[in-house]
C-alpha positions in Angstrom: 125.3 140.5 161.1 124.0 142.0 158.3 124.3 140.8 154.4 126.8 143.4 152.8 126.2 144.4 148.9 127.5 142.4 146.2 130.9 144.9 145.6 130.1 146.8 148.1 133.4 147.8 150.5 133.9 145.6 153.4 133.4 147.7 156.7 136.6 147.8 158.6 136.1 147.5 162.6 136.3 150.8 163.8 138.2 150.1 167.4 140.1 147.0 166.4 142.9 146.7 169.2 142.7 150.1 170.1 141.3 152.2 172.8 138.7 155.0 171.3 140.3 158.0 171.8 138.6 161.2 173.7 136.9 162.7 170.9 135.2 159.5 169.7 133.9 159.2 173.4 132.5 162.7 173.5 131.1 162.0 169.9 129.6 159.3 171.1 128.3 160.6 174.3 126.7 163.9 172.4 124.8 161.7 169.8 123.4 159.4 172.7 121.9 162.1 174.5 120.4 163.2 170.9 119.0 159.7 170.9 117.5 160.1 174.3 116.4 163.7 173.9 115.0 162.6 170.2 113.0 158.8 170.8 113.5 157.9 175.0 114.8 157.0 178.2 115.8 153.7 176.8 119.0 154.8 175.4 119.6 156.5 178.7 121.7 153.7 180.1 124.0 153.7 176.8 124.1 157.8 177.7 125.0 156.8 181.2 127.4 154.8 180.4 129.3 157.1 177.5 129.3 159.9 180.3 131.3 157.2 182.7 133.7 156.6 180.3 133.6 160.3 178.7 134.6 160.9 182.4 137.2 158.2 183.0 139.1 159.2 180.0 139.6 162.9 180.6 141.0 161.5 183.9 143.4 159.1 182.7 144.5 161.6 180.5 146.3 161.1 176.7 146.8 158.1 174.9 148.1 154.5 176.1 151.3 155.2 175.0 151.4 158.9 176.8 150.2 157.1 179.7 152.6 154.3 180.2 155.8 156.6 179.4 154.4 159.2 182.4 154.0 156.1 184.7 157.8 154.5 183.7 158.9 158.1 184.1 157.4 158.2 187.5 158.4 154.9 188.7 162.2 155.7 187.2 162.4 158.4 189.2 161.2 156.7 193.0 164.0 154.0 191.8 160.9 151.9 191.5 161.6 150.3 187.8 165.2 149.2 189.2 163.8 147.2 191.6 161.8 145.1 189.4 164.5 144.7 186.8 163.6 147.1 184.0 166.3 149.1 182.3 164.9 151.8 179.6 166.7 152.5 176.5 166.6 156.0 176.0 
């Protein structure tokens, strides 16, 4: 890890405990295909990869908390939730 400035701020970590949301991903995937474009193929798995996840994401759709209510919701309704003991407060 690198030595940081004497009174220099300390860096923060910039996903800690959290998912990167969708823009961060196509941020990330647009400035690795600079990199390729720009100095090589040897950023194109770290490309690859971005466009994977890029992918993923716009599938699962919305954030974790979105994405757990719509399949609670979803399970509620089939009578699923009552079956393995979960009561919502509402």
């Amino acid at each position: 890890m690198p030595r940081q400035q004497p009174g220099a701020p300390k860096r923060k970590p910039r996903f800690q405990n959290r998912e990167p949301t969708l823009v961060e991903i196509e941020e990330a995937t647009l400035y690795s295909a600079y990199l390729v474009e720009k100095l090589g193929e040897q950023y194109a798995p770290i490309m690859d990869r971005l466009v994977i996840e890029l992918e993923e994401a716009r599938k699962r759709g919305g954030s974790p908390t979105e994405r757990s209510k719509r399949i609670l919701d979803e399970a509620e309704a089939d009578g699923r939730l009552a079956a393995v003991n979960i009561t919502r407060k509402r």
